[in-house]
ZADRENFI-31252 format. One line per 4 residues: for each residue x, y negated, z negated of N, C-alpha, C. Coordinates in steps of 0.001 Angstrom, whole numbers, padded with zeros to 6 digits, always signed. Layout:
X,Y,Z,X,Y,Z,X,Y,Z  ...;
// end
This chain:
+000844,+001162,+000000,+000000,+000000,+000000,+000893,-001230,+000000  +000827,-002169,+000865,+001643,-003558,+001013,+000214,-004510,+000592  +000845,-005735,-000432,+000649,-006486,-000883,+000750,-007971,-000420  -000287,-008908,-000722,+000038,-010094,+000177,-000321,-011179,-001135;
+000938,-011491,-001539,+000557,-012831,-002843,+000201,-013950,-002463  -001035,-014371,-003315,-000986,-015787,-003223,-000074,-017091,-003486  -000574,-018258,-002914,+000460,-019392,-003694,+000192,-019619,-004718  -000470,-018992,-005510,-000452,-019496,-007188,+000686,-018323,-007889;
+000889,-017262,-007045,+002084,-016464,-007566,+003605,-016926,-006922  +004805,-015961,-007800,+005756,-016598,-007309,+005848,-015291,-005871  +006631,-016054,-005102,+007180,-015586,-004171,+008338,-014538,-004439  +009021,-014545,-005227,+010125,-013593,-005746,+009618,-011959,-005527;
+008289,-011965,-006237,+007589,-010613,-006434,+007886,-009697,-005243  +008229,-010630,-004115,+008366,-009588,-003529,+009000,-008507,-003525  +010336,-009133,-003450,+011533,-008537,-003792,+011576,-007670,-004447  +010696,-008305,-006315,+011345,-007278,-007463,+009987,-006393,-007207;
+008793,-006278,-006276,+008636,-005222,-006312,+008169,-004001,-004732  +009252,-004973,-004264,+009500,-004098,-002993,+009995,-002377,-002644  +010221,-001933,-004222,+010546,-000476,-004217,+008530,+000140,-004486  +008009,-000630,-004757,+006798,+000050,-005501,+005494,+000127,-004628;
+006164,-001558,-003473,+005111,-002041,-002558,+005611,-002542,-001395  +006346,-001534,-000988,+007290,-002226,+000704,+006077,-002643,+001406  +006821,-003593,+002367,+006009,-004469,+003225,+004818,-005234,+002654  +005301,-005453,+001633,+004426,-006779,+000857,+004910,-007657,+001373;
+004318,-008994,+000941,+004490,-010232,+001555,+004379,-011548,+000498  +004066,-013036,+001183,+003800,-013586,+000374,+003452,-015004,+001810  +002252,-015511,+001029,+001728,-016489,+001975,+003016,-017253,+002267  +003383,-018027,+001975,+004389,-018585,+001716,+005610,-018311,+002936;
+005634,-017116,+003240,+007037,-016710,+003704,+006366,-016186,+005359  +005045,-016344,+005283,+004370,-016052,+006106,+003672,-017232,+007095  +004064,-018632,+006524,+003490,-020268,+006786,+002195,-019892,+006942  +001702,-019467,+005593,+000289,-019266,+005424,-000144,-019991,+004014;
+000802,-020824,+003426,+000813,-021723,+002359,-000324,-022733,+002551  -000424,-023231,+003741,-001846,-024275,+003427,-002993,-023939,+003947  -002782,-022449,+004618,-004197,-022041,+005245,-005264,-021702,+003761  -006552,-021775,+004466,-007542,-021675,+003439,-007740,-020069,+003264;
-008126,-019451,+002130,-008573,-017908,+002062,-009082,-017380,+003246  -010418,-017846,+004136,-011024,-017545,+005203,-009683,-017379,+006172  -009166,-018121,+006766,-008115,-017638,+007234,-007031,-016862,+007376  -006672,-016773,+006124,-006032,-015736,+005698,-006597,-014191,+005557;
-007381,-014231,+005017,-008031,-012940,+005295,-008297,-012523,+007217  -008865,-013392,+007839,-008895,-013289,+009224,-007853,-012666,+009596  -006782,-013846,+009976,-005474,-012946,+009683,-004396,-011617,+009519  -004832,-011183,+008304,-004247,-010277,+007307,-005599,-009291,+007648;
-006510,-009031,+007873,-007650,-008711,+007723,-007270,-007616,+008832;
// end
């Protein structure tokens, strides 16, 4: 299961939990930082 954090989390997570949840992500690293939820889900969806 890959994971997609919000911007209210840190971005780091990925990293420290990339053994548990490869191909996680993070809006952020994705220039999905100012899109709205609806979009993002579209998206990611």
């Amino acid at each position: 299961m890959k994971l997609l954090f919000d911007q209210n989390l840190s971005f780091k997570l990925c990293g420290r939990l990339a053994d548990l949840f490869p191909g996680s992500s993070h809006v952020r690293l994705l220039e999905l930082h100012q899109a709205d939820d609806r979009a993002i889900w579209i998206r990611e969806g």
